[in-house]
N, C-alpha and C positions, 0 to 999 in steps of 0.2 A: 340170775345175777352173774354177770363175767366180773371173773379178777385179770387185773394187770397182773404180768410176772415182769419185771424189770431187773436183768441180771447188771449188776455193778462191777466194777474192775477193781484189782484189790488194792487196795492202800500204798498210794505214793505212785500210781502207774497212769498215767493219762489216755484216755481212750483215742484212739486211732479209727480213722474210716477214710475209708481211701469213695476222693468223688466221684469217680468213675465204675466203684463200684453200686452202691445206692443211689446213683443220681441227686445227691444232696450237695451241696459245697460249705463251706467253714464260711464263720460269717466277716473275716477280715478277707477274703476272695470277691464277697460277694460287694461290699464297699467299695475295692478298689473298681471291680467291671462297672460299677454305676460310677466311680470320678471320670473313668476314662469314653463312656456312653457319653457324659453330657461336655466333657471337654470338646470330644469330636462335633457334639451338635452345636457348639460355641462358635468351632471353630471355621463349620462350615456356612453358618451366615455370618461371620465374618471376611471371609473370602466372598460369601454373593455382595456382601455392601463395599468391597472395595472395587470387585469387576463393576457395578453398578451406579459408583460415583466416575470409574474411568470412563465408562460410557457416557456419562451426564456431561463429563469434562471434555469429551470431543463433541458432542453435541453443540449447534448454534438456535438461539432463537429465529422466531420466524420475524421478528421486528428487524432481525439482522442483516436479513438473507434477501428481503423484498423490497417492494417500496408498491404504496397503493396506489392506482392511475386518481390522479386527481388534486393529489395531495402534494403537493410538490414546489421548491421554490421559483420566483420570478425573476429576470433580470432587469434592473435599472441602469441607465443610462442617463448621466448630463455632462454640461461642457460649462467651466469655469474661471474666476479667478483665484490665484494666490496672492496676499499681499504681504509685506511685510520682511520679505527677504534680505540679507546683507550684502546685496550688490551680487545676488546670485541669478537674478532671473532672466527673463527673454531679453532681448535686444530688440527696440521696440521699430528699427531701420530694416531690419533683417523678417520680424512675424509682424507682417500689417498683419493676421488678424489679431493677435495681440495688442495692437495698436487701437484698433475698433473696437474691440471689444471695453478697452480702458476708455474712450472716448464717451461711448453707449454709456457706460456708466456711471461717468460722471455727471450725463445729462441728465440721467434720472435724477440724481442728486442734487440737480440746481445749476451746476458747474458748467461753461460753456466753454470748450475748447477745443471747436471750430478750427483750423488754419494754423492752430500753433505748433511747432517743433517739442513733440513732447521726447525727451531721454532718462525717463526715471529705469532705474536697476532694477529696481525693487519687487517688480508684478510678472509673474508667469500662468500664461496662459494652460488649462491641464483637462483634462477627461476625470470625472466621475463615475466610477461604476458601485453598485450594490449588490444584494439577492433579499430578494422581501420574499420573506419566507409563507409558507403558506398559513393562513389563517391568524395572517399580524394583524392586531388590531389599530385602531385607529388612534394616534399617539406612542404607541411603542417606538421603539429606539431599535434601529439596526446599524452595522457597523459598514461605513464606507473607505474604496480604494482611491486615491488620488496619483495620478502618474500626470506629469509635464508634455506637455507638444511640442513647444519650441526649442531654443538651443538653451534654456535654464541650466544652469550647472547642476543647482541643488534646490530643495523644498526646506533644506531645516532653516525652524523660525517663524516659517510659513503660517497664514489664518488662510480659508476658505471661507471666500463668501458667499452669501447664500446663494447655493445652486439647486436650480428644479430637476429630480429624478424622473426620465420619463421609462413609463411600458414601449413593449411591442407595439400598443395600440394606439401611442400617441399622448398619452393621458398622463396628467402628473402625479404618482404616486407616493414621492417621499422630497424632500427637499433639507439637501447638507451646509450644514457647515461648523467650524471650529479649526483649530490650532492642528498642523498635520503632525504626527509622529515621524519620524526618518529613521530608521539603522542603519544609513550608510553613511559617508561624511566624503567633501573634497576641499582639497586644500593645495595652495599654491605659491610660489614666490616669484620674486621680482628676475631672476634669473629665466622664466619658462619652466621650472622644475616643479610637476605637482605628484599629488597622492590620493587613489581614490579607493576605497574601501566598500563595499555594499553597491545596492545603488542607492544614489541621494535623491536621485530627479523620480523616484516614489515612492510614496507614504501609504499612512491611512489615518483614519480618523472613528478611534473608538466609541460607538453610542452615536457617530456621529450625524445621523439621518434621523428623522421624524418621521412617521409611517402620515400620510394625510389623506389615503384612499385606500377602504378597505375591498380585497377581492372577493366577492358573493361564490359562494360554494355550501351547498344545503347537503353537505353529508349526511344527516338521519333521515331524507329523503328517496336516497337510494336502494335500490332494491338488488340490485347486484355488485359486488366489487370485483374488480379482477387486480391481485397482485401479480407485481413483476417484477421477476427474479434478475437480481444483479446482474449474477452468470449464469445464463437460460442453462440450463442441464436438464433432461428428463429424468432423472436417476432423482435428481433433488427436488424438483415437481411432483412426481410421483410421492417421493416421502412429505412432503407438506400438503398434500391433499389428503390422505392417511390421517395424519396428525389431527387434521382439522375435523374430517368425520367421525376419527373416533370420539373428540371432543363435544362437537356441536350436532352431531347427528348422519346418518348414510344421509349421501347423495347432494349434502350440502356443497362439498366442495368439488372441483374436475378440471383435469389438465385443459387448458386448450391449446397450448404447444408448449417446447418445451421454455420459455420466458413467459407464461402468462398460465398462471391456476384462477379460474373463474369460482367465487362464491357467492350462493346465493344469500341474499338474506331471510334467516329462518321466520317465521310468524311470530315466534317470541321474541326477535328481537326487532321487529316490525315499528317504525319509529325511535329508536333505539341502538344504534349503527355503530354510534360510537364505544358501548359496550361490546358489544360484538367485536370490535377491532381491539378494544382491549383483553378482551378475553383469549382473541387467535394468535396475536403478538406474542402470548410469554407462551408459547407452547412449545417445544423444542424438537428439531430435527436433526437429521444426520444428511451434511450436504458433501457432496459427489459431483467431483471434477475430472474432466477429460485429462488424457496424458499428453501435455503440452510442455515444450522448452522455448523460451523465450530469449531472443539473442539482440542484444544489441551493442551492434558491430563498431561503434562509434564511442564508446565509452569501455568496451571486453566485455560488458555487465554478463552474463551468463543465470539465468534463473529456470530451477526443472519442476515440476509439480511430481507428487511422492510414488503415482502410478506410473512413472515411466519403466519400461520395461526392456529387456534387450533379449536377442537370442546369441546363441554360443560366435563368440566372435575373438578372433586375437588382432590387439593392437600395440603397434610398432611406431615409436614416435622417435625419430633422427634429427640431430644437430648438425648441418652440415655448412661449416665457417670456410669462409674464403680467404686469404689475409694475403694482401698487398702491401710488398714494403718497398719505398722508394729511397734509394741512397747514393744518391748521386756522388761521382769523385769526380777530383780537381786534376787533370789534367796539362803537367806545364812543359815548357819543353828544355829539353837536357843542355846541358852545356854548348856540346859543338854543333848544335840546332842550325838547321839553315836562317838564313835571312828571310823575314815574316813570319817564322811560326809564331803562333799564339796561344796563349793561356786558354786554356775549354775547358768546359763542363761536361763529366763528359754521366748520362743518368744507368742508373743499376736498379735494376728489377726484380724482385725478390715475392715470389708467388709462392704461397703453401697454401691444401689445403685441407680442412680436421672434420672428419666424418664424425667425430664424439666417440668418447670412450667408455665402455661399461654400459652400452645402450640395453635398454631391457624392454622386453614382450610379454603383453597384460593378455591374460586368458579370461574372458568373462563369459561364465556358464547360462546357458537357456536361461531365462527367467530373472536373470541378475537383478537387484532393485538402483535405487536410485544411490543407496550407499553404496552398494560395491559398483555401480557404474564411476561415482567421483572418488571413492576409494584405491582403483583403479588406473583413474588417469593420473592421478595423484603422485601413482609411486613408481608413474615414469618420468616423473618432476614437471608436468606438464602447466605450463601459463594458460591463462583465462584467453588469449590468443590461440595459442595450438590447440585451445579445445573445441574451440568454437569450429575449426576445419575438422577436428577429427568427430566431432558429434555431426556434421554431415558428412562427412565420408562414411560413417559408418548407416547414416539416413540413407544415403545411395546404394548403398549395398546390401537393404535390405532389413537392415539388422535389427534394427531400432523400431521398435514399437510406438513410438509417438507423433506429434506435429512439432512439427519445429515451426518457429513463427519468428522473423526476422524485422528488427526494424533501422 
C-alpha cells in the first residue's frame, strides 16, 4: 500500500508555483489563453468571409458577360400613318408620298378621292421600327418607335394606324398601332418666334405592337451551344470555360477564340438545354479587360479602363496666352494747321505675351496606375482638352502602356 504525503503551507500563507517551473499554469491563465485561442479563430473566418464576399462582389455572372448565338432579338420594320395632329403634320403639297399614302387609304375605307386637292394639317406620314425579341410568342405585346418622314412639326396628339411590322425576310411579324407618346414639344407665334424642346417629330408607343408570327427555334434540340462574349477577351473566356467544367463536368466547355467558348451539351442534359442554360448563367466569373483609353475628341469625353499603366515619365503642361489690345487715338490737327489737315484715326497696338505662372512638372513613377495617372494630370490643373494631347504625347513616346482608341 503506498501513502500519499501531501505537505500543506501554514496557515494564512497561499501556496506559490511558479509555471515555468513545473510546467503547470493557474487556472485563471489557462481561461484567458482559450478566450484568446478562439477569439483569433473567430477572427480569422471572419476576415476569410469578408475577402470572399469582396471577391463575390467583383465577380459578374455568365448570364452578364455573354449572349448565346441563337437567342437573340429581331428587327421590325413598317411605314405609316399618324392622324390626329393639331395642325402639326406633313404638308400634303410639299410629301406626295404623304399624299398617296392618305389617298390609298381612304380607298380602302370606301372614300374616293381621286382628283381632289386634299390640304388637311392633320396626318404625317412616319417609319415604324420594333425588336421582337427572341422567343415572343404569338399575341405578346412589344413596345414600338415612331419617328416622322416629312416636314411634321410634331407627333403629340398623334394615333397610329394600323401598321404591318415587316422582317428581314419580308414576312409580317407584328402589326402597331395607338396613340404616340412625345417628350418633346414645339410651339410658335404669329411673329415667326418659336420654341422647341426634346424632339417632338418622335415618339413611341408603349405595348404598342402585337407579336402575330412566331420565330421557330428548337433550343432543347441542340447539341452544342457556343456563347459570345460581349468583350471577346481570352483572359475572360478562359475563366468561363473553368467555371462551366467545374460545374457541369471536364471538357464540357472550350474556348474557340477569344469571343466564342463552345459547349457541349452533356447526356444528362440531352433534350433538356434549357436547364442546362440555366444552370451555366448564374455561375459567376472574374472578367478581364484589355488596357484601353477611349477619347472622344468631339465632346473632351476622356474614359481609361483600370489596367492602364505607364512607365517613369515627367509631364509639363504650359499656358501660353497671347493678348492683342487695340486702341486706336483720335488724331486732330492743332491750331495753326495748314489748309486740308484732317481729323485721323490714327490705330495702337498693344501685344503681350503670358507663358503662365507657377507652371508645375508631374513625375509619374514606373508602374503608375490609373489614379496617379489622373491624379497627376490633375494637379497641373489640366482640362479634359490638354489631356486628351498630353495622354498621346505621352502614347508617342512610348510611355503609355495601353491603346488609345479615338473616335
Amino acid at each position: 500500500m503506498v501513502s500519499t504525503i501531501t505537505q500543506q503551507a501554514p496557515s494564512g500563507i497561499a501556496p506559490k508555483r511558479s509555471a515555468a517551473r513545473d510546467g503547470r499554469f493557474e487556472p485563471g491563465w489557462v481561461l484567458a489563453q482559450s478566450l484568446f485561442i478562439t477569439a483569433l479563430f473567430y477572427l480569422v473566418i471572419a476576415f476569410g468571409i469578408v475577402v470572399a464576399g469582396n471577391r463575390d462582389a467583383e465577380a459578374s455572372r455568365i448570364k452578364d458577360v455573354v449572349a448565346v448565338e441563337g437567342i437573340r432579338d429581331n428587327m421590325l420594320l413598317g411605314y405609316g400613318l399618324v392622324v390626329g395632329l393639331n395642325g402639326s403634320g406633313d404638308k400634303l403639297k410639299n410629301n406626295a408620298f404623304t399624299q398617296q399614302s392618305l389617298i390609298a387609304f381612304l380607298e380602302r375605307q370606301g372614300v374616293n378621292t381621286r382628283g381632289l386637292d386634299l390640304k388637311s394639317k392633320n396626318v404625317a406620314a412616319v417609319t415604324v421600327t420594333s425588336l421582337l425579341p427572341g422567343f415572343a410568342r404569338s399575341g405578346s405585346k412589344v413596345d414600338v418607335q415612331v419617328s416622322a418622314m416629312g416636314d411634321a412639326k410634331s407627333l403629340l396628339g398623334g394615333t397610329l394606324l394600323a401598321t404591318p411590322l415587316y422582317g428581314a425576310d419580308g414576312e409580317v411579324y407584328s402589326v402597331a398601332q395607338g396613340p404616340i407618346t412625345v417628350s418633346g414639344f414645339e410651339a410658335s407665334g404669329d411673329s415667326g418666334t418659336s420654341i422647341t424642346k426634346g424632339v417632338p417629330t418622335s415618339g413611341y408607343i408603349a405595348n404598342g405592337g402585337i407579336v402575330e408570327r412566331e420565330i421557330d427555334f428548337s433550343l432543347n434540340d441542340m447539341s452544342e451551344l457556343k456563347l459570345a462574349l460581349r468583350n471577346p477577351d481570352l483572359s475572360t473566356a478562359s475563366s468561363i470555360m473553368e467555371a462551366i467544367n467545374a460545374r457541369i463536368g471536364p471538357g464540357a466547355a472550350q474556348v474557340a477564340d477569344p469571343g466564342t467558348v463552345a459547349l457541349k451539351v452533356p447526356a444528362s442534359y440531352a433534350g433538356d438545354v434549357a436547364t442546362l442554360l440555366a444552370d451555366v448563367e448564374k455561375l459567376e466569373v472574374e472578367t478581364d479587360q484589355p488596357a484601353k483609353i477611349v477619347i472622344d475628341e468631339s465632346s473632351g469625353t476622356i474614359v481609361m479602363g483600370e489596367n492602364v499603366r505607364i512607365d517613369t515619365v515627367a509631364v509639363a503642361q504650359g499656358n501660353l496666352v497671347v493678348k492683342v489690345e487695340e486702341t486706336p487715338q483720335v488724331s486732330q490737327p492743332g491750331p495753326f494747321a495748314p489748309e486740308g489737315a484732317q481729323t485721323v484715326v490714327v490705330p495702337r497696338t498693344n501685344i503681350s505675351v503670358d507663358e503662365g505662372s507657377g507652371q508645375k512638372m508631374a513625375v509619374l513613377q514606373k508602374g503608375a496606375t490609373l489614379r496617379d495617372l489622373v491624379g497627376g494630370l490633375n494637379s497641373l490643373g489640366v482640362g479634359p482638352r490638354d489631356m486628351i494631347t498630353i495622354l498621346q504625347t505621352i502614347k508617342a513616346a512610348g510611355a503609355l502602356q495601353a491603346e488609345i482608341e479615338t473616335r
